[in-house]
C-alpha positions, 0 to 999 in steps of 0.5 A: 578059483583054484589058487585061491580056494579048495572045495568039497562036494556031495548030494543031499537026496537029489540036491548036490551040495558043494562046498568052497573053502578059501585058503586065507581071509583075502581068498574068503572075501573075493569068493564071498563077494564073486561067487554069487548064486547067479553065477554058480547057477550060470556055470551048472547051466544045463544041470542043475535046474532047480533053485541054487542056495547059498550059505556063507561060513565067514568062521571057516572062510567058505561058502556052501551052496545047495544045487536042487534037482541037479543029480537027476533024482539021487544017488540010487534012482540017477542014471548020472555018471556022478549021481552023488555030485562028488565031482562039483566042487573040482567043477566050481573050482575051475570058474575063472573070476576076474577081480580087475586088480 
């Protein structure tokens, strides 16, 4: 997803909050359809253990999505290295999708 897309990512109390910006309206269409709740859920297997929600922003070619109870209580209560979640969005970027074309 790297080459296609850039992202942001921070923490909502104990819900991480990562954002996925496509560079073009190509890119938007292909994270729009692969990036789906389940496999976001699958790829934070192990962390995030709460429901994930997501959130499409077609007028700025991104998604956002919710990861609850992933930050282990939050940013002042977490023992987490990143209890902020500010390394997600580099995470999430890194899930390879293969579009079969």
């Amino acid at each position: 997803m790297i080459d296609i897309a850039h992202g942001r990512s921070g923490d909502k109390g104990d819900a991480a909050n990562v954002g996925i910006l496509a560079y073009d309206d190509n890119g938007y269409q292909i994270i729009k359809k692969y990036l789906t709740v389940d496999r976001v859920k699958k790829h934070f297997e192990g962390i995030c253990f709460g429901e994930v929600e997501r959130f499409e922003l077609p007028n700025l070619r991104a998604l956002n999505f919710l990861l609850n109870n992933t930050l282990g209580g939050g940013g002042t209560i977490s023992l987490k290295h990143d209890a902020q979640g500010k390394t997600l969005a580099a995470a999430l970027l890194r899930m390879e999708i293969d579009t079969g074309e």
